[in-house]
Structure formats: structure tokens, C-alpha cells
C-alpha atoms as one frame of an Amber mdcrd trajectory, in Angstrom:
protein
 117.530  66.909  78.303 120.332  64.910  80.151 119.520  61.084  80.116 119.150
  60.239  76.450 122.789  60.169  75.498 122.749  55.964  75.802 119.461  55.424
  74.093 120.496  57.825  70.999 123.951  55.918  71.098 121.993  52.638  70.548
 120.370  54.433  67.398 123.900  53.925  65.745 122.978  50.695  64.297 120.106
  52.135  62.632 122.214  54.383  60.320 123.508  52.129  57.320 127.029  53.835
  55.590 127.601  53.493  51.566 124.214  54.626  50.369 125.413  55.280  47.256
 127.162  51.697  46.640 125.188  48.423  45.906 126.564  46.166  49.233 126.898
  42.586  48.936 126.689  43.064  52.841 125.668  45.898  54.716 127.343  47.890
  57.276 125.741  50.018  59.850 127.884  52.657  62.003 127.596  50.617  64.941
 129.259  47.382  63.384 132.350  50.249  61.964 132.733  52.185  64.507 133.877
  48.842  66.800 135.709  48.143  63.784 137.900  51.547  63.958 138.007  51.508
  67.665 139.339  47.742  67.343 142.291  49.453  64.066 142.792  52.651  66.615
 143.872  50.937  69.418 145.858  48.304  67.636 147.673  51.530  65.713 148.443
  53.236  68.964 149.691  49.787  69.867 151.731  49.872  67.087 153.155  53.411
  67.305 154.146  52.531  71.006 155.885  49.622  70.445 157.647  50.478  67.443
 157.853  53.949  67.116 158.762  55.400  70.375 155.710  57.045  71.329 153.276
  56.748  74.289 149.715  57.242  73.515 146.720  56.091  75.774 145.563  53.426
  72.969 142.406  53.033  75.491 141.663  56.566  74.727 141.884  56.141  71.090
 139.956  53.368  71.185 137.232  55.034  72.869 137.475  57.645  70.297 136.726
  55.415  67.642 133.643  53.952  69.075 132.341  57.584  68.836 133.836  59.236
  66.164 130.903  58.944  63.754 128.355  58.639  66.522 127.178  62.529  65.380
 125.687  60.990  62.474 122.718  59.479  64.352 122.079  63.364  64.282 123.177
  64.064  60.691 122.856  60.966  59.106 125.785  59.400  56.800 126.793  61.899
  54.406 127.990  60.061  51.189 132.124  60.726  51.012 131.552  62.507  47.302
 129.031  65.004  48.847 130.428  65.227  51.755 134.351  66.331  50.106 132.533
  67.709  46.876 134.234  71.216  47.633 135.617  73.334  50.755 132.015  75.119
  51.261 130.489  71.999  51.496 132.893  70.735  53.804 133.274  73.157  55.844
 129.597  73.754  56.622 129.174  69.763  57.155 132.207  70.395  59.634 129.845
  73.222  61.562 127.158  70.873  61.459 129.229  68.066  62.830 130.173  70.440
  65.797 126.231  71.457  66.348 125.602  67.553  66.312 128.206  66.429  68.859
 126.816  69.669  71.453 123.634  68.533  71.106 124.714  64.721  71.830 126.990
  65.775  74.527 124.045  67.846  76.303 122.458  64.854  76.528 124.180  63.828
  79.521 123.629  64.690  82.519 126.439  67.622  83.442 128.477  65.712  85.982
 129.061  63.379  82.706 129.836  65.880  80.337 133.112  66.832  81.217 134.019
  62.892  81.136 132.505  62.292  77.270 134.136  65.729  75.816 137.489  64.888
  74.708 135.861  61.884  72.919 133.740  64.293  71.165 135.682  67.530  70.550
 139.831  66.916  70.164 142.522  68.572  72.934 145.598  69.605  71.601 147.173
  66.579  74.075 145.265  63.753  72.185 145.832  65.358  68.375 147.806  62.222
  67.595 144.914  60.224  68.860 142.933  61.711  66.479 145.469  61.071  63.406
 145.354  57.435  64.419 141.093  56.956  64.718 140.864  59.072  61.282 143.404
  56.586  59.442 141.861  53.996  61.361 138.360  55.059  60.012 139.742  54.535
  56.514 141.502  51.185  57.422 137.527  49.771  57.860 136.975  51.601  54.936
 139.444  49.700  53.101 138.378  46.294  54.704 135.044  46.805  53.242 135.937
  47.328  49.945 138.342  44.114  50.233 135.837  42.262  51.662 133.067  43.798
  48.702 135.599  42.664  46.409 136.166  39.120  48.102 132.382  38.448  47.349
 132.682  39.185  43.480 131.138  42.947  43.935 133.208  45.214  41.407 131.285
  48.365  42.757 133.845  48.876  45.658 137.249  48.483  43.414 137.668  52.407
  42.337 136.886  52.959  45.843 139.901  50.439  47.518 142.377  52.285  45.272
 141.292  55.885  46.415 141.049  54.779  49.854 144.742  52.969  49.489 145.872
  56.612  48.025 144.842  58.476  50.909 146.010  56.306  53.461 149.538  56.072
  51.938 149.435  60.097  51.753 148.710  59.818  55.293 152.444  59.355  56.450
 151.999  57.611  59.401 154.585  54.726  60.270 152.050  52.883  62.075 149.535
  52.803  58.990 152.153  51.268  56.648 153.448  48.663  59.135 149.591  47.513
  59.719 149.320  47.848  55.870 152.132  45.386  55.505 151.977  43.111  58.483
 148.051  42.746  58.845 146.278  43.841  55.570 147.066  40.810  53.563 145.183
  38.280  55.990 142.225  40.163  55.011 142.608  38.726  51.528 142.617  35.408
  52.448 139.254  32.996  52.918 138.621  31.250  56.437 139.845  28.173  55.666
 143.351  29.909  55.008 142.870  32.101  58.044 142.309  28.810  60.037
């Protein structure tokens, strides 16, 4: 089974995220998961430069590209199913796990070793981690601002949840990109420019 890692990792523009929401513009996992690979690096960025710390933002990037790449397996599990209680979420976890094996044994084994702390955390990298999840719901947040931008109300409840948890978060770097880079994200092109 070890040479179809790269062809199933194309397949991640196939699955589309926010099923349940009417999109004024879809969003597949390929298109996010550059997105939180681009917000993880910039936040280990961030934390290095401002908050003392040294973490390989190249290896949190790289995280990000993959973090939801399990779901070419699973598919995109809406967030209210997917949270709806601890059973559910911790079986989805298990199935997660099953998901990235089976992706991971798609590589030939002189690869394998290379591709598994992307997949599966080390103690060493759980910062790393912190950063791509909080990242992950940074391009969560952009969508809804950008559903918003384009006059659909369907994503405001969801912006103001997803604000909620990323405050809860704690992380310094979150709240400085929250303050120095989120409002841009309001503005139109012409303002950008």
C-alpha cells in the first residue's frame, strides 16, 4: 500500500467544509488548510519575536497543511456533531487516529518516520500544536468575516462563538494577531490597496 499517500493528499480539495451553512463562497480543505498553515507559521512568528519563545514555525506550518488532511478518510464532520457530547467526541477522536495510520501507511516506510510528527503530536512540538489548532479557528473566523462581508447573515452566530473560543484560548500570540492583523480583514480591496 505505500505510494498513494500524494494522490489521496490531492483528494483534499474534493472535501468541501460547512455543509451545514449556505456559503456565499465555498471552501474546500485544501484552500484552509494553506490558509492555517499560512496563520500557524505567522503565530509561531509571532510568539518568537514577541514572546520569548523558539518554535520551528516551518514545522508548524507543515502541520497545518495536514492537520485536517484525515478527513479525505472521514470526511468533514460538521463542528455541532462533531462536539455534540464527549462520546461523540471521543470516538471521532479514535477515528481520527485510525484515519491518519491508514494515511501514514501509505507511504512507503523509509517515509514514514519523516510524515509522523505531522500526523500524530510529540510532547516537543505540543506548542506547535496549540498554535495550528488556534490557527485552524483563525480561518474559521476569516470565513465567517468574509461570509459576512458578502451580506450572508448565516455565518454571524458562528464569528461570535468562534471569537469566544479563541479568546478562551489564552495564547499571547492569538490576541496580538487578533489586534494587529484581524481588522484588515474587514476592509474591501480598494482599502487594502
Amino acid at each position: 500500500m505505500g505510494n498513494q499517500f500524494f494522490a489521496m493528499m490531492s483528494r483534499m480539495k474534493l472535501i468541501e467544509r460547512w455543509s451545514l451553512m449556505r456559503n456565499s463562497q465555498s471552501e474546500n480543505i485544501s484552500e484552509h488548510s494553506l490558509e492555517v498553515s499560512i496563520l500557524a507559521h505567522a503565530l509561531s512568528i509571532i510568539s518568537n519575536e514577541h514572546f520569548g519563545k523558539q518554535l520551528n514555525a516551518e514545522k508548524a506550518a507543515l502541520i497545518g497543511i495536514y492537520h485536517d488532511a484525515t478527513e479525505i478518510i472521514t470526511g468533514d464532520m460538521p463542528t455541532p456533531i462533531k462536539y455534540f457530547n464527549e462520546d461523540i467526541q471521543g470516538a471521532f477522536k479514535e477515528i481520527e487516529e485510525i484515519a491518519a495510520k491508514r494515511l501514514l501507511a501509505m507511504l512507503p516506510d523509509h517515509m514514514q518516520k519523516s510524515y509522523e510528527s505531522i500526523f500524530f503530536p510529540k510532547e516537543e512540538d505540543a506548542y506547535l500544536w496549540k498554535l495550528v489548532k488556534a490557527a485552524d479557528k483563525l480561518s474559521a473566523l476569516i470565513k465567517c468575516i468574509e461570509e459576512g462581508k458578502a451580506g450572508n447573515t448565516e455565518f454571524i452566530s458562528a464569528e461570535k462563538s468562534i471569537k469566544e473560543a479563541l479568546v478562551s484560548m489564552q495564547l499571547p500570540e492569538v490576541n496580538f494577531f487578533m489586534e494587529e492583523f484581524l481588522p484588515s480583514y474587514y476592509k474591501t480591496l480598494d482599502e487594502l490597496n
